[in-house]
C-alpha positions in Angstrom: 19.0 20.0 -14.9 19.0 17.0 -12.2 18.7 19.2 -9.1 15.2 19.5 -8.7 14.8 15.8 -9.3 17.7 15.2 -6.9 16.0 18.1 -4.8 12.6 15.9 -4.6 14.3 12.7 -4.0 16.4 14.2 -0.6 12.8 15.8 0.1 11.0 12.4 -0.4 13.3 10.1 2.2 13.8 12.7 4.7 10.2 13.3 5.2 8.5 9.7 4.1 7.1 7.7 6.9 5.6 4.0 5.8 2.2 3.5 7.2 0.4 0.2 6.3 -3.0 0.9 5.2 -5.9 -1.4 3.2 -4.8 -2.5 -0.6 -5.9 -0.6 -3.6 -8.5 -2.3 -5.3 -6.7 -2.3 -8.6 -3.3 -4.1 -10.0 0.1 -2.2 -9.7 2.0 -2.4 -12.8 5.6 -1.4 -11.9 8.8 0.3 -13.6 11.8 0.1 -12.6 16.0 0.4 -14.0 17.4 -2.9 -14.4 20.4 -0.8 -12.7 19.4 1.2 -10.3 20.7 1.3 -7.2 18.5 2.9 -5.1 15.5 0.8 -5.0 15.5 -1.4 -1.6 13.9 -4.8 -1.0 12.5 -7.1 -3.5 10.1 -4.9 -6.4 7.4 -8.0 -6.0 6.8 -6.5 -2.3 4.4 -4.2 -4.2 1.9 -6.9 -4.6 0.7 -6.6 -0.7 -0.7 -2.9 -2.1 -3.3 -3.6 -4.1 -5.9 -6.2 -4.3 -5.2 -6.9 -8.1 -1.5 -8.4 -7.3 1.3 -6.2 -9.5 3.3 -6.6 -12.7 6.9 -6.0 -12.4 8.8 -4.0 -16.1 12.4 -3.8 -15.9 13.9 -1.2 -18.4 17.7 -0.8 -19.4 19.0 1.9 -17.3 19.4 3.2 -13.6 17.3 5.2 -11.1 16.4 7.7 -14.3 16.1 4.8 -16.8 12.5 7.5 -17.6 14.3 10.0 -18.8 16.8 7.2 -21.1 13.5 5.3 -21.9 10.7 7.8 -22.5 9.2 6.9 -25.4 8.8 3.3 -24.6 7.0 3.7 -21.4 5.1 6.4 -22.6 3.9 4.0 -25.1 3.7 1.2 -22.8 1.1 3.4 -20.6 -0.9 4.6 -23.8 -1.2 1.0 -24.6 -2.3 -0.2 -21.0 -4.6 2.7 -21.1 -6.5 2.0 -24.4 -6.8 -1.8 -23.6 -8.5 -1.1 -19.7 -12.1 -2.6 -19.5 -14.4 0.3 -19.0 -15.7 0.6 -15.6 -19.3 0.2 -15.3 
């Protein structure tokens, strides 16, 4: 059940190489386990990637606090999603 996630992950940090490139023109909202383990450096580091600054959500939970909290975020991103301003 957990290999192919665990698969991806090995795949993911064996191959990534960090690049800086421009900001996104659009604010990050990120999730993360209040427990987990793997994340390194401070979350609010995500701000320097977009040009609308970032949001930090910290769940109950470790590095697959998604699977443990699925309805809440899914209902978190519904909600975000609904309430967006058009864009013109």
């Amino acid at each position: 059940m957990f290999m192919p996630i665990l698969r991806a992950d090995f795949n993911l940090i064996g191959e990534y190489e960090h690049r800086m490139r421009p900001p996104l023109p659009l604010r990050l909202t990120i999730l993360c386990g209040k427990d987990d383990d793997c994340v390194k450096g401070p979350l609010s580091e995500w701000e320097y990637y977009a040009t609308g600054g970032s949001e930090t959500v910290l769940f109950e939970g470790g590095h697959f606090f998604l699977h443990e909290r699925e309805s809440e975020i899914v209902e978190m991103i519904n909600k975000m999603l609904t309430e967006a301003p058009a864009p013109i």
